[in-house]
N, C-alpha and C positions, 0 to 999 in steps of 0.2 A: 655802754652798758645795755643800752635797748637793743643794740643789736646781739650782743651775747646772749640774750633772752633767748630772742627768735628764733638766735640759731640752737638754742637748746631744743628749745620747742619743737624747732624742724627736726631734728637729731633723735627725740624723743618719739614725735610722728611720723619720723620713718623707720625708727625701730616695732613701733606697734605694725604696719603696714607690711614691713619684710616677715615679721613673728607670722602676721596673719597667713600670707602668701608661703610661708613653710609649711603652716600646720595644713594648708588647703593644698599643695603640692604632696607633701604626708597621706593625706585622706584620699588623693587621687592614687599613688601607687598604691594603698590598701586596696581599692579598688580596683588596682589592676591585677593584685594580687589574688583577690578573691575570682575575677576575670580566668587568672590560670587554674587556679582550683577548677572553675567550672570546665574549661577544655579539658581539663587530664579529669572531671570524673564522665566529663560527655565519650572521651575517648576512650578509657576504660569501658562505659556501661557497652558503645557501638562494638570494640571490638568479642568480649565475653558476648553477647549478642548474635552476633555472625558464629561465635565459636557453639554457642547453645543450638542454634539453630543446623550446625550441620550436624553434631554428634545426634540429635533427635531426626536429621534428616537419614544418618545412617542408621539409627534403630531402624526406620520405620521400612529402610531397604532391608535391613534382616526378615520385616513381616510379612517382606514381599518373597523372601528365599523361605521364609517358611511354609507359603503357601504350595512353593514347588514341591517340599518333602512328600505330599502327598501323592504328587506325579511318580517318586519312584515304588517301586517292587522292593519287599521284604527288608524295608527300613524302621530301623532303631530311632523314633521318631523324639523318643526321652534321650537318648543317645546324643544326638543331633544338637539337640539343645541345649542339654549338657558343653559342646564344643563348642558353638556358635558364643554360650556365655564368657566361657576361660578368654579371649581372646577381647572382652568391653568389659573394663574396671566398671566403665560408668553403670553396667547393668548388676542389679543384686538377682533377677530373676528371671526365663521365658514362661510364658504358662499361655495352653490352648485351653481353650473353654467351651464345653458343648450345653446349650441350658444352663448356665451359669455355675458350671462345676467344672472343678479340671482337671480334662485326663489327662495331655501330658504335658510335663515341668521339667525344666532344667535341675527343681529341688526336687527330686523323688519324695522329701516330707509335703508335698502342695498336693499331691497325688486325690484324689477325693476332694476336698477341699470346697466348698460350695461360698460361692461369694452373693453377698446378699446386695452389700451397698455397690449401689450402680450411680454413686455422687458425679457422673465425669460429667465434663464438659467441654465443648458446648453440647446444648440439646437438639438432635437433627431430627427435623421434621420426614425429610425426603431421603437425601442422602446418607446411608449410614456407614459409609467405606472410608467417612476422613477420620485423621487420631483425635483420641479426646485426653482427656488430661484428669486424673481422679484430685480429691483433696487427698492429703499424707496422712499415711497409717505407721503408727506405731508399729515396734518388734521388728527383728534383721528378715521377715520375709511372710506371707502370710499363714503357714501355719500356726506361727507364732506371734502373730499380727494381731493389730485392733484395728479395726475401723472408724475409730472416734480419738484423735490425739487429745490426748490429758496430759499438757505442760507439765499440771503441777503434781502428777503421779512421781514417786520416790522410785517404782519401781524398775528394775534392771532393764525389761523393755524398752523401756522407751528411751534406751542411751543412742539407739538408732534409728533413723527412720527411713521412709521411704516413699516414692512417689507413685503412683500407678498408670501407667499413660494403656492406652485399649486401641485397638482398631478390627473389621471386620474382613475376613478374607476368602476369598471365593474357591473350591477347591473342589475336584472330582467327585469328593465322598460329602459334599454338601458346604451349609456354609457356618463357620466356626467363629468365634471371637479370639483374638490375639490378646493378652495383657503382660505389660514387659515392667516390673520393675523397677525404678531408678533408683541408682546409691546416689542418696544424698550428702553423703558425705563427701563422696568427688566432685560435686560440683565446688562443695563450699571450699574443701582444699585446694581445687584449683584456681577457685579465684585467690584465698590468700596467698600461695603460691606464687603469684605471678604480679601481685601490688607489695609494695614495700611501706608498707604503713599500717600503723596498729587503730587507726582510728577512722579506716572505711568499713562502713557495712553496707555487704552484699544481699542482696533479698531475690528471686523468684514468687513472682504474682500471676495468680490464674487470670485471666482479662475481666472474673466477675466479682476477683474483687478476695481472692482467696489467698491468705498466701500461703507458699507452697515448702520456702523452705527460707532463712536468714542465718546469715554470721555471730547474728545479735543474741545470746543466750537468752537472751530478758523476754523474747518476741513469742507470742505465742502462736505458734505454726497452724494450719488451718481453720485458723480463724476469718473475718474480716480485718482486714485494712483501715487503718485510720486515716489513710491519703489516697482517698475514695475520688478524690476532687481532681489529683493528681494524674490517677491510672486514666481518667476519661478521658482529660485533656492528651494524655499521651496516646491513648486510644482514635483520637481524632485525627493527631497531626503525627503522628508516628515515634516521637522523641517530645520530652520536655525536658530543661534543665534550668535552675535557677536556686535561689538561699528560700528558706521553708521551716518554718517552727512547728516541729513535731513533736507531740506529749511534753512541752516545757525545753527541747531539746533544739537548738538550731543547727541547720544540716546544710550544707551545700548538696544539691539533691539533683542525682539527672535520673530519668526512666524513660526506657525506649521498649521497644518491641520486639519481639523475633519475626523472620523475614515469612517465614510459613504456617506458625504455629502458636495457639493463644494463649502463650506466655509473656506476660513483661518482666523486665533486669529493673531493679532498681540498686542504684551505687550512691551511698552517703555518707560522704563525710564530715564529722564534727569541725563546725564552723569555729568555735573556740578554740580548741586544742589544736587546727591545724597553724590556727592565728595566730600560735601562742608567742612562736619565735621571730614572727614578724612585729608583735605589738614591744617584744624587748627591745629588737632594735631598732624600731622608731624611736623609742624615748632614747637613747644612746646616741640614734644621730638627732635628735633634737637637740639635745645638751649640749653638744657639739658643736654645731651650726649658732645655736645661740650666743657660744665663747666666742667663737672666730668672730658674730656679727657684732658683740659690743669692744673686741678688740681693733676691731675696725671702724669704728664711728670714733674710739677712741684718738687712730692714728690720723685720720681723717681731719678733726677737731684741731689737734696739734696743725696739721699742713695748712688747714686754713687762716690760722692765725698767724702761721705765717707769710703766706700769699697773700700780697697786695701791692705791690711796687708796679707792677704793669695794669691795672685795673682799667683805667682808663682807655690807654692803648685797644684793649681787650672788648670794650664797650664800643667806642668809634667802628671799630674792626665789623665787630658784630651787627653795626648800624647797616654799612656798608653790604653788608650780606645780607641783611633782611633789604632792605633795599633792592638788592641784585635777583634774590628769592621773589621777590612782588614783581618784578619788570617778566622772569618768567617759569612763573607760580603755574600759568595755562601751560605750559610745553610740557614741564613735569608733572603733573600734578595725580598720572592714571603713567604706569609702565608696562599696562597690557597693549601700546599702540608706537608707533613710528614718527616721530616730530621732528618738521626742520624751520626754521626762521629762514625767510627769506627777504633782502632788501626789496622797493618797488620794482628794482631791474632784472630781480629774478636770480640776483647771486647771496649764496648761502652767506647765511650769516650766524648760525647757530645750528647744530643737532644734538639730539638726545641720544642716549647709551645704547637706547633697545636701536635704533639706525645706527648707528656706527657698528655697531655689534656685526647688524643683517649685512652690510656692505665690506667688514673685513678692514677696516681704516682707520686713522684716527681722524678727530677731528681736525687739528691744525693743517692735515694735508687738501681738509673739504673745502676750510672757509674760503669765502671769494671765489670760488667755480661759479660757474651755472649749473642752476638745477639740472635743467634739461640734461647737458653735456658729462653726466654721472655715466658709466660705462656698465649701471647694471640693466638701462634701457634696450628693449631692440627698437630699431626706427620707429615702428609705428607708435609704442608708446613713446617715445622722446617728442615725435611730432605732433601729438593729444597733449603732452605735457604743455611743451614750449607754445603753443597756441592757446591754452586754457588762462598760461597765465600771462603773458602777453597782453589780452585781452580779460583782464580781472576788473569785475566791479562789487562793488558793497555783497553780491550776491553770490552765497556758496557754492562751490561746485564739485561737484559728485560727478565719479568714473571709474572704473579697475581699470587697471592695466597689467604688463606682466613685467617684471624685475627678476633677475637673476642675484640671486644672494651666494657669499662669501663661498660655499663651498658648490658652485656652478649648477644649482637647482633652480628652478624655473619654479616663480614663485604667483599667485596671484592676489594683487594688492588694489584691494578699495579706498581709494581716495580722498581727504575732503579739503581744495583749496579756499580760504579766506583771506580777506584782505582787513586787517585793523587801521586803528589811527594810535599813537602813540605822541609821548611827549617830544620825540625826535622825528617824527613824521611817521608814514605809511610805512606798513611794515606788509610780508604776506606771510600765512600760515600755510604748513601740509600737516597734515595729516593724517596716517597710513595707515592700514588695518591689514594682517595677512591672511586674508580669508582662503588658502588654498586648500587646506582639511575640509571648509563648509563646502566649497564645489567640487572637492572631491566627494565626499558623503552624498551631495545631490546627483552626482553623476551613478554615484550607484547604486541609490534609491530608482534614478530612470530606469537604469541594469533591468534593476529588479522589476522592475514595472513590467519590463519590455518581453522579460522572461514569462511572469506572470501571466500574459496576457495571452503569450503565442506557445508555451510550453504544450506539448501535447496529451497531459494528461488534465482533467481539470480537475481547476482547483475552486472551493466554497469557501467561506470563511465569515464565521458565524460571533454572537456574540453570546453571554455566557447561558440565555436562553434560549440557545439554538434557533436563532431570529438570525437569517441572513443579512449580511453590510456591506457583500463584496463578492462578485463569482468571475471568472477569466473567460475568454473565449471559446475556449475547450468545453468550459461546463455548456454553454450556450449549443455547440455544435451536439454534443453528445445525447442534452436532455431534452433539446428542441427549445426549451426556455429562454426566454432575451433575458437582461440582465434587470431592466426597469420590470419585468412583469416578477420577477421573485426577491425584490429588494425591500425585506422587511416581513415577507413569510417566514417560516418554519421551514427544518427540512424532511417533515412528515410528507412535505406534497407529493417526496417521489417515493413514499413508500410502498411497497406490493403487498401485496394479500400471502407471497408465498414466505414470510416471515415473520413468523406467530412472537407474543409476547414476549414469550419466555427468552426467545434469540436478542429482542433490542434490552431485554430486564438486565441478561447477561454479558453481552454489550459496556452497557451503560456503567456497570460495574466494573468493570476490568479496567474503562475509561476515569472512573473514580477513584479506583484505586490506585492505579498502574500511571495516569497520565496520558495511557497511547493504546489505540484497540487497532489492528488491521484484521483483514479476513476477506471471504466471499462472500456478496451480499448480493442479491436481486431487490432491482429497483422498476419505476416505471417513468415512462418521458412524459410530454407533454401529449401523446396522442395516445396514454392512456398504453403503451407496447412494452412488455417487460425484456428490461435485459443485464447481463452479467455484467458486476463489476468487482476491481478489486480495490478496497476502501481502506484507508489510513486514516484514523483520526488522531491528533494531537490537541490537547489542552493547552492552554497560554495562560500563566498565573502570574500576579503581579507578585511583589516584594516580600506581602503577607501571606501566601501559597491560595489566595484565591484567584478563584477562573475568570479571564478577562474575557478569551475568545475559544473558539475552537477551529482550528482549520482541518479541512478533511481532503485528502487527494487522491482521486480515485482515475481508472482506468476502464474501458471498456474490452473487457475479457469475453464477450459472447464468440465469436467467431474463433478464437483459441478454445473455447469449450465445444464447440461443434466439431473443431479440428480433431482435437481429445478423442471428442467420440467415436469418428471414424477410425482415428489410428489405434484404438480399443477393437472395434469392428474389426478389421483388418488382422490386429493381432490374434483375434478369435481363431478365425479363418485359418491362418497360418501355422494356428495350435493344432486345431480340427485336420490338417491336413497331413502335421505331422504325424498325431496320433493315428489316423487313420492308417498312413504310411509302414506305422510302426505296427498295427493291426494286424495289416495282410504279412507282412513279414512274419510276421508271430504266427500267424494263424497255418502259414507253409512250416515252420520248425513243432507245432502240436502236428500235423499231419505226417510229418518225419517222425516223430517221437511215437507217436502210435504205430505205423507200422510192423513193428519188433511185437510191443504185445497183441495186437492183431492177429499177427503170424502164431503166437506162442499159445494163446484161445484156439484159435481153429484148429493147431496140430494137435493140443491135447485133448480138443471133442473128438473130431474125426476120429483119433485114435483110440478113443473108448469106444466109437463105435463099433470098430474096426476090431478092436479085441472080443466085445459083445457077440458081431456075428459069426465069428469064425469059434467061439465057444472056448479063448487062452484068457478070459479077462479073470484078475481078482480084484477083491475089496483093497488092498494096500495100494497096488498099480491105479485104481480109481480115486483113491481120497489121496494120493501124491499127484494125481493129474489135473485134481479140482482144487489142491493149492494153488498150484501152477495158474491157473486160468484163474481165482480169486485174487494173487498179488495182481496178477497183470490188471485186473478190473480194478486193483487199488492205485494203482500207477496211473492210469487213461484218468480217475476220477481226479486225485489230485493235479494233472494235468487240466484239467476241467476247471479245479477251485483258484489254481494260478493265474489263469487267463482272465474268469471271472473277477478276479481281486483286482491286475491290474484295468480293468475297464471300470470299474465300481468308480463314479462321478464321487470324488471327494476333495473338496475345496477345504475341510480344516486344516488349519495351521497347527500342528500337536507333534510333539515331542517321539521320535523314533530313533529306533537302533540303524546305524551306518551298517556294519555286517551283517544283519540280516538285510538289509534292502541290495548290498550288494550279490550275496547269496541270491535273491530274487533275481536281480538282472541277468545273471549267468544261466538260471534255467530258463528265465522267457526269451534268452539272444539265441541268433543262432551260430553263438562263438561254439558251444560244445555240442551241436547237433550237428552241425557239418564239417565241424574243422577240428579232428580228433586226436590230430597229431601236434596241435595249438600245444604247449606247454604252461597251461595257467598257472602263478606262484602268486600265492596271498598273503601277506603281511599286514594283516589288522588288526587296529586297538578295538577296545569295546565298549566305543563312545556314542553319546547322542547327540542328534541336532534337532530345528524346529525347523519344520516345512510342511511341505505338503506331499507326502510317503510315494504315491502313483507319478507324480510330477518330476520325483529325482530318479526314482526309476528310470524314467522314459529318457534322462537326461544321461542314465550309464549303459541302456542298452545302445541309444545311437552311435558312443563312443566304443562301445564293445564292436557293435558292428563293422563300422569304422575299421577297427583293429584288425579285426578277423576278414576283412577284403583286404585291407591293405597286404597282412600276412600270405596271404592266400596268393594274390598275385606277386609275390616277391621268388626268387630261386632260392629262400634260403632253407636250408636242412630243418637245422635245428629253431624252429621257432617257439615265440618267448613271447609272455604278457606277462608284466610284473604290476600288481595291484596293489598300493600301499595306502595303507590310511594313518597320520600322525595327528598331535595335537600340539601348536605351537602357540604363545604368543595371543594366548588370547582365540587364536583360529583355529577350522578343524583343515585337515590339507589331504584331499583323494588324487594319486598320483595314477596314474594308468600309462604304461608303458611298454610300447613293444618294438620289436627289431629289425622292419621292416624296412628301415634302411632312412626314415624321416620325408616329411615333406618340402617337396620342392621350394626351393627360399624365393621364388617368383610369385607364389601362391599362397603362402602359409599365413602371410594378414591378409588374406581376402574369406579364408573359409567359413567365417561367422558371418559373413553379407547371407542376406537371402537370395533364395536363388541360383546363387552361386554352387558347382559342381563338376569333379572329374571327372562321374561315372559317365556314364551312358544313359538317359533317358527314362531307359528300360527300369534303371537300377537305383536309378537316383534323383528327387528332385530339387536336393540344394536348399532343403529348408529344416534339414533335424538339427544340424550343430546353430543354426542362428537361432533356433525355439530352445535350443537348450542353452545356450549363451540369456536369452531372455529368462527363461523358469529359475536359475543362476542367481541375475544380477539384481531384477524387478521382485521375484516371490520370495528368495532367502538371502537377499542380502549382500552376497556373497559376488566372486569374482571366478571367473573360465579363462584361462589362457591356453595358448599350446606352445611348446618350441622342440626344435632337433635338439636332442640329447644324445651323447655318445656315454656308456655306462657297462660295467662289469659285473658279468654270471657265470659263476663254476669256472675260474681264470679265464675266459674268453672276452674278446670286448664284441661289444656291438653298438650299432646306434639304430635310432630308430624315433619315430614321436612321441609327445610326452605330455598327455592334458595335465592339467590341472585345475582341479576344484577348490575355492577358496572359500570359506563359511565361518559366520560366527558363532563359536561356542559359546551360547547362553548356557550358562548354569543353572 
């Protein structure tokens, strides 16, 4: 009877005990549950995030194509905008702004329009070129706009709204303000869009705390935020996500940031309703699990009362085993190590699972071997073995050796033999430990050391107060500093004078924010000598995203920057020489070109003379002979203004027309002063590129040149230069082509070397196609090749060379 009690009892306390271990298994997947809500709303807020951030990073490239509108000639600048919009849902508006009124609009009703509220943000002190971000105005655009959103207005207005983002743009005709609109309604459609669920709310927050726009109907839009507490903490660490009791409301709540721009995403959703279907079927499998578990103590009950005929059996048995368990309780007792029993003579007499395992064996094949004589030894450890224990006393003994386990790895194992006393006498113990991961680890911590120390860049390595704890040989050689003389300064000591505040303020930040700064830096050594380097710094943060250290590894660039400067120098030279080159050549084709009107002045003076003294002149024959000699003074003059334009020192980079610049090279070569019978055919689009106008010049008359010797000394009749200008792909492409028969294939990758040349001396000195190769590759960007070409004109074929110009077309 007393024992029916007990076992009621037991029966009873262990149904409370499994109930309890349910509901706390229960509460743990709730918990995992609410776990997944938080990834998929952390994963939502990051992706719409990245998506926020490039569509505003594409606006803000429109503000950068608007700024070019004003680089062109007799443009529809309302036009423009008008097009630019049809093509961004996400935009409701473009609007320019001169003195805070704006002339031109994508909405031709914005037109006039004088905006007063200048709400954006942030507020820049210094810079005023980055986007700002307005609070949201009421009405589909601002003519029809407010500037103060009223939730609780009835009227039709305010069924849409908008956001104003600004930026400032720099332009020929001065400098204007940008402000573009946002349909707030794409954003909010695109997020519901693209979640499946009716109970997340999306939000946009200004970074000061504004918000901008919500899914939430209830939410009153430019107002303050009530998870002010929220935006900062995400303001600090870039993302925050966690459960949040909002206005009575609990929310699974994540808020992050956009990567450029001081906007944060907040995504929240209803903690309860998302719960809902999870909290039904917990109680569903509780219910559940509760039948099974009292139908089971039930069956249980029944088996026990009838089990009892071996009881006894069952108890000796068990005796026996604990018995066996106590004798070796040490051997098993930790299964992170290697155990063997061994008699005093050294032959096995028991192993553990984790060594049978490592050696591939069972045991009954081990017992009665000698240790030693195990075949996973090489000599030397079998003969450390068989000696240590051989010679065993009361006292442990510690060793590694090396073992080969089950699948032929070469392993490294720490050892510790003892020797016990037992109720059957002396017994000896091993046991093994496979430290080969630790001496590997150590062996590459040495690696590392050995690199650290001898690498040839140096390296510093600070702690989170920029307090040195560690510098390599290199830093030593480079800075003149030994290691003990800067271990525990700052790394102010090598700073120079030639890098004002502002460079380490900005720096420092880039570092703070980013994690990682590199650049050019001028520093000084220990003898007080300034010199160049290039500097890396990285941040080290622990678990919680704070700074533990900083490593910085830098290089010794001065003698590459003196290299630099020469081969600058050099290239100077080499520009001066061509141009010069291209000078005197210029200056023999105006000497040709004048001639003719020379000739055509002196025949119609003389000849008024000439008519004067012999008494046949009239007034018609004199004002027809003093046009004559005015075009020709108009001709010499613009000859004058051509030469002087291409000499005019102009280093801007600004936007020019391709066909007129080619037009120029043709009258300053002397393709059509001397070589009259040249057949020029021009094929040009009517495009622009950026460079520097006198520079590409210079770079089509060498090739014209070029052309017209080659042509020149060829036998052929009918000579051709075909001049094509295309736009492909992104690129603009000047093809220059003539029939001269091509360049020798032994020669033709050598003619952009400096230096290098066919002519004669006299003619040539082997440096215009390598300065045009460089004006090219270094000033626009762009690519120069040549190759033989064989090609058809007016059914005839010919072949001949064939530059190419390669450039990009900025739009």
């Amino acid at each position: 009877m007393k024992l029916n009690i007990k076992l009621f009892i037991g029966a009873f306390i262990s149904f409370l005990i499994i109930t309890s271990s349910i509901m706390y298994a229960l509460s743990i997947l709730k918990e995992e549950a609410v776990n997944n809500y938080l990834t998929i709303s952390k994963l939502n807020a990051k992706s719409f995030s990245k998506g926020l951030n490039q569509d505003i990073s594409n606006i803000e490239q429109i503000i950068t194509n608007i700024a070019s509108l004003f680089d062109l000639e007799k443009v529809d600048i309302n036009n423009r905008l008008e097009q630019m919009q049809i093509n961004y849902p996400q935009i409701r508006s473009l609007n320019i702004l001169k003195n805070e009124k704006i002339i031109y609009s994508s909405n031709i009703y914005n037109l006039g329009v004088v905006i007063n509220n200048q709400n954006f943000f942030p507020k820049t002190l210094f810079d005023d070129n980055i986007l700002k971000v307005s609070t949201p105005w009421t009405g589909r655009d601002f003519i029809s706009g407010n500037d103060i959103y009223n939730y609780e207005d009835d009227s039709e207005t305010i069924e849409k709204s908008f956001i104003p983002i600004s930026k400032k743009i720099e332009t020929i005709e001065g400098d204007f303000k940008v402000i573009i609109n946002l349909n707030s309604d794409y954003f909010i459609n695109s997020f519901i869009t693209n979640i499946d669920s009716e109970n997340v709310v999306f939000e946009l927050v200004r970074l000061d705390g504004i918000l901008l726009l919500s899914s939430d109907s209830t939410k009153s839009i430019g107002k303050d935020i009530e998870e002010i507490d929220i935006l900062n903490k995400t303001i600090k660490n870039n993302i925050y996500t966690g459960v949040k009791d909002i206005a009575g409301v609990k929310y699974i709540l994540t808020s992050t940031l956009t990567k450029n721009y001081p906007i944060g995403i907040f995504v929240k959703l209803d903690y309860e309703k998302n719960l809902l279907s999870w909290n039904k079927k917990q109680y569903s499998f509780f219910i559940i699990i509760i039948t099974i578990l009292i139908i089971s103590i039930l069956i249980a009950l029944v088996f026990f009362f009838l089990y009892n005929k071996k009881r006894e059996d069952e108890i000796k048995t068990h005796k026996l085993q604990i018995q066996e368990q106590e004798k070796f309780k040490f051997l098993f007792q930790d299964s992170h190590f290697l155990a063997v029993v061994l008699d005093f003579e050294g032959k096995i007499f028991d192993i553990n699972n984790l060594a049978i395992n490592f050696l591939g064996k069972k045991a009954i094949h081990l017992r009665g071997n000698n240790f030693w004589d195990l075949d996973c030894w090489n000599d030397e450890s079998r003969k450390t073995i068989k000696f240590f224990i051989k010679n065993i006393n009361r006292n442990n003994i510690e060793t590694e050796v090396i073992a080969i386990d089950k699948n032929k790895q070469e392993r490294v194992i720490d050892i510790t033999i003892s020797s016990l006393d037992t109720e059957n006498g002396k017994i000896i113990v091993v046991i093994g430990f496979d430290i080969t991961e630790r001496k590997s680890r150590e062996k590459r911590l040495k690696q590392a050391y050995t690199v650290f120390n001898n690498t040839r860049d140096g390296i510093m390595i600070t702690d989170k107060e920029t307090k040195l704890i560690d510098v390599n040989k290199s830093f030593e050689k480079i800075t003149g500093y030994k290691k003990e003389e800067v271990i525990g300064e700052k790394t102010k000591i090598l700073r120079s004078s030639l890098n004002d505040e502002i460079f380490y303020n900005k720096m420092w930040e880039k570092i703070n924010k980013f994690g990682y700064w590199e650049g050019e830096i001028i520093n000084k050594n220990k003898n007080q000598e300034e010199f160049t380097e290039w500097l890396t710094i990285n941040a080290i943060f622990d678990k919680n995203g704070e700074v533990l250290n900083y490593i910085g590894v830098f290089s010794d660039i001065t003698e590459q920057k003196i290299k630099e400067k020469l081969l600058k120098e050099k290239d100077d030279v080499l520009y001066q020489q061509s141009k010069m080159a291209a000078m005197g050549e210029m200056i023999a084709n105006i000497a040709h070109q004048w001639r003719q009107p020379l000739s055509v002045i002196s025949t119609a003076a003389t000849g008024m003379v000439l008519k004067k003294n012999i008494g046949i002149s009239d007034e018609k024959d004199d004002i027809e002979s003093l046009l004559f000699i005015n075009d020709s003074c108009q001709y010499l003059s613009k000859t004058i203004d051509d030469f002087r334009n291409f000499l005019k020192v102009d280093k801007d980079v600004r936007k020019f027309n391709i066909h007129t610049a080619i037009e120029d090279s043709l009258t300053l070569s002397s393709i059509k002063v001397k070589s009259e019978e040249i057949n020029i055919v021009l094929n040009l689009e009517k495009l622009q590129v950026y460079g520097i106008k006198n520079e590409f010049i210079q770079v089509l008359i060498n090739i014209l040149n070029n052309a017209k010797d080659a042509l020149e000394s060829s036998k052929i009749k009918n000579k051709i230069l075909l001049i094509n200008v295309t736009e492909e792909d992104g690129y603009i492409y000047i093809k220059i082509q003539d029939n001269a028969g091509g360049i020798p294939e032994n020669i033709i990758n050598r003619v952009f070397e400096p230096y290098f040349t066919t002519k004669h001396q006299s003619k040539g000195t082997g440096i215009g196609l390598y300065m045009c190769e460089e004006i090219i590759k270094n000033h626009m960007k762009g690519f120069l090749s040549v190759k033989n070409k064989e090609f058809k004109y007016n059914k005839q074929e010919y072949k001949g060379a064939c530059f190419i110009i390669k450039v990009p077309n900025k739009k």
